[in-house]
C-alpha positions as CSV (number, residue, x, y, z in Angstrom):
1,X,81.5,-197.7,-38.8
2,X,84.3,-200.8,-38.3
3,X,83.2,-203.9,-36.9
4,X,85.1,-203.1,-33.7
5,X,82.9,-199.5,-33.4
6,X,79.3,-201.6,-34.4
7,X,80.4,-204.0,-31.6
8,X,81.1,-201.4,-28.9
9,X,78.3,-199.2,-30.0
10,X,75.7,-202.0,-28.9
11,X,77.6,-202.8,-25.8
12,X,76.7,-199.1,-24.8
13,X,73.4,-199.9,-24.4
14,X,74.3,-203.0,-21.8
15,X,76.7,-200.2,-20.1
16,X,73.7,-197.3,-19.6
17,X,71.4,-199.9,-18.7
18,X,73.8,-200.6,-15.5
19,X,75.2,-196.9,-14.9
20,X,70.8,-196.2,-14.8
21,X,70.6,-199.1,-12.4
22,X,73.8,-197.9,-10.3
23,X,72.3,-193.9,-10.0
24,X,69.4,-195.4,-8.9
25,X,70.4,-196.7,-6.5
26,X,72.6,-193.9,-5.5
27,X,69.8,-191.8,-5.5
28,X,68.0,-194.0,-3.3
29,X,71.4,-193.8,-0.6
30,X,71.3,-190.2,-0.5
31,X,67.7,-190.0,-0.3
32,X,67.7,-192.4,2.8
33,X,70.8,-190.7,4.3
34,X,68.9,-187.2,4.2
35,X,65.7,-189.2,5.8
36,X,68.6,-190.1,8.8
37,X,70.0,-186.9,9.3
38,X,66.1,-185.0,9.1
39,X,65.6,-187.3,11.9
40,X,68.5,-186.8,13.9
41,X,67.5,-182.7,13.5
42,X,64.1,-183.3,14.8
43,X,65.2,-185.1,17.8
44,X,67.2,-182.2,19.2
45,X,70.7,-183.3,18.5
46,X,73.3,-180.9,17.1
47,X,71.4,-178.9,14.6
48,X,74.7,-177.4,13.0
49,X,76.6,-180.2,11.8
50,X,73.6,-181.8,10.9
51,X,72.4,-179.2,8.4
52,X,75.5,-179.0,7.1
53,X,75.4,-182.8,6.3
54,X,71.8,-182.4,5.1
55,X,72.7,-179.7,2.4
56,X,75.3,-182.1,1.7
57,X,72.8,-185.3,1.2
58,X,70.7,-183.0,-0.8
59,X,73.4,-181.6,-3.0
60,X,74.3,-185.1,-3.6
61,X,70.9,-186.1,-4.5
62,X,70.7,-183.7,-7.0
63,X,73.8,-184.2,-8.8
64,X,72.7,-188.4,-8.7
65,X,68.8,-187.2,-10.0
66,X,70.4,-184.9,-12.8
67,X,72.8,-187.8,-13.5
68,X,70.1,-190.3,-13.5
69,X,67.8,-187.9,-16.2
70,X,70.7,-187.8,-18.6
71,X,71.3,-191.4,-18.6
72,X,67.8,-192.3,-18.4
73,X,67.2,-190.1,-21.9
74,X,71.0,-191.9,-23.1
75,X,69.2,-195.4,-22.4
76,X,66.0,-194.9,-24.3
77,X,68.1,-193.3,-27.2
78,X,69.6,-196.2,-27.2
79,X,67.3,-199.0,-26.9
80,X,66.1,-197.5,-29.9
81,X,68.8,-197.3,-32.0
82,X,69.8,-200.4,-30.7
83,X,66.4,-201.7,-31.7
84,X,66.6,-200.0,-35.2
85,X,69.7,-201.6,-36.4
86,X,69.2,-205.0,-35.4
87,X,65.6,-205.0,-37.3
88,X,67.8,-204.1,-40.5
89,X,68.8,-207.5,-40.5
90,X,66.6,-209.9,-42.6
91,X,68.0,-212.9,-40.6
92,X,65.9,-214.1,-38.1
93,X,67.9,-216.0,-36.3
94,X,70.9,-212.8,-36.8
95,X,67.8,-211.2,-35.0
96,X,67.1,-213.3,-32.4
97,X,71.6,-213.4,-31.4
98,X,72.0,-210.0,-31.1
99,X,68.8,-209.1,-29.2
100,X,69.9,-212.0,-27.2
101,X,73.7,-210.5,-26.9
102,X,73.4,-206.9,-26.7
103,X,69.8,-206.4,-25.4
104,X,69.7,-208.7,-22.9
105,X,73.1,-209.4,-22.3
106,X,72.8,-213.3,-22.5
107,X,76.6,-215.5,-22.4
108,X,77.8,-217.0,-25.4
109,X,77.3,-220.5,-24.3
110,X,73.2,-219.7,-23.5
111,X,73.1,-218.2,-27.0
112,X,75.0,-220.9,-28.9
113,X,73.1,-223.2,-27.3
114,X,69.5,-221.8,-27.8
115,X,70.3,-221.2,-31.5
116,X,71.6,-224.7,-31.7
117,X,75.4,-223.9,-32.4
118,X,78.0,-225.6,-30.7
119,X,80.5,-223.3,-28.9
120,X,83.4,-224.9,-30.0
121,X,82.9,-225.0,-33.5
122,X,81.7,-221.2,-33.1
123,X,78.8,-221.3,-35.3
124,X,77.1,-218.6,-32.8
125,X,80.7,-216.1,-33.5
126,X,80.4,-216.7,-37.2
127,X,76.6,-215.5,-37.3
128,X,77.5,-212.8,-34.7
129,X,80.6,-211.1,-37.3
130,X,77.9,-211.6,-40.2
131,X,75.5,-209.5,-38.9
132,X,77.4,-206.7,-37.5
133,X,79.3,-206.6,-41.1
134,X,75.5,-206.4,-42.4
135,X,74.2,-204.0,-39.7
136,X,73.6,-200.2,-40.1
137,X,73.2,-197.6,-37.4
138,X,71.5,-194.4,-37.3
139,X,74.2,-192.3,-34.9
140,X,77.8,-192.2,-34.1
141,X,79.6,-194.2,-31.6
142,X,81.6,-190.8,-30.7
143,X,78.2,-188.9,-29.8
144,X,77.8,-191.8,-27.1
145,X,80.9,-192.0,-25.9
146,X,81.0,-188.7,-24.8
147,X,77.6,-188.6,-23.3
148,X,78.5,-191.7,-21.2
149,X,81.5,-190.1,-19.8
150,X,79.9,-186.7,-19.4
151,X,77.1,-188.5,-17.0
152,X,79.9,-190.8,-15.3
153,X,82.1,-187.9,-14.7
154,X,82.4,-186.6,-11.1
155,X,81.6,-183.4,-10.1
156,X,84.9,-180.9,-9.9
């Protein structure tokens, strides 16, 4: 794997994390949209438009749960390969910068800065290109790739 593929490899994990966050939340939208509509059945109001939109909230739902499932297993894949190859550095302070980085998404200048580096003489870069050059990951960047756009993909 190139620099460039180790690099966007751990950056996946950052992206799933946020596509989890964002189906949650999408699930959550159908889910109350469903609760409106149920409502607006029980109360007498047009009942045929209204299951129409229902099936429609639930279908929805579905698709965002099954969505959710995939990039819920994606994420905890992941976090552990993620996991895996940074501990294959013997650097604990290579260690602590990508954790820093890619798990927890930190900035560059609150990374620099906790490791003691100064940004603009990008002590924090140099360690960051060391430890990718020494890092070694169990799966393929392809294999992710594809399973990220397969979740984000809308339905035909």
């Amino acid at each position: 794997m190139t620099t460039a593929e180790k690099k966007e490899y751990l950056k996946s994990y950052i992206i799933t994390k946020h596509l989890v966050e964002s189906l949650r939340s999408r699930v959550i939208d159908w889910a109350d949209r469903a609760e409106n509509l149920q409502t607006a059945i029980c109360c007498g109001t047009s009942g045929r438009s209204n299951n129409t939109a229902m099936q429609q909230c639930i279908e929805e739902m579905i698709e965002c749960q099954n969505k959710l499932v995939k990039a819920l297993r994606l994420e905890m894949r992941l976090i552990d390969e993620v996991e895996q190859a940074i501990s294959s550095l013997d650097n604990p302070k290579m260690r602590l910068l990508m954790i820093r980085r890619y798990i927890e998404g930190a900035p560059w200048d609150v990374i620099s800065e906790q490791l003691g580096y100064d940004l603009e003489g990008k002590g924090a870069y140099k360690l960051h290109d060391r430890a990718l050059e020494k890092m070694t990951f169990p799966s393929s960047n392809v294999a992710v790739k594809e399973e990220l756009k397969s979740i984000k993909k809308p339905k035909a």
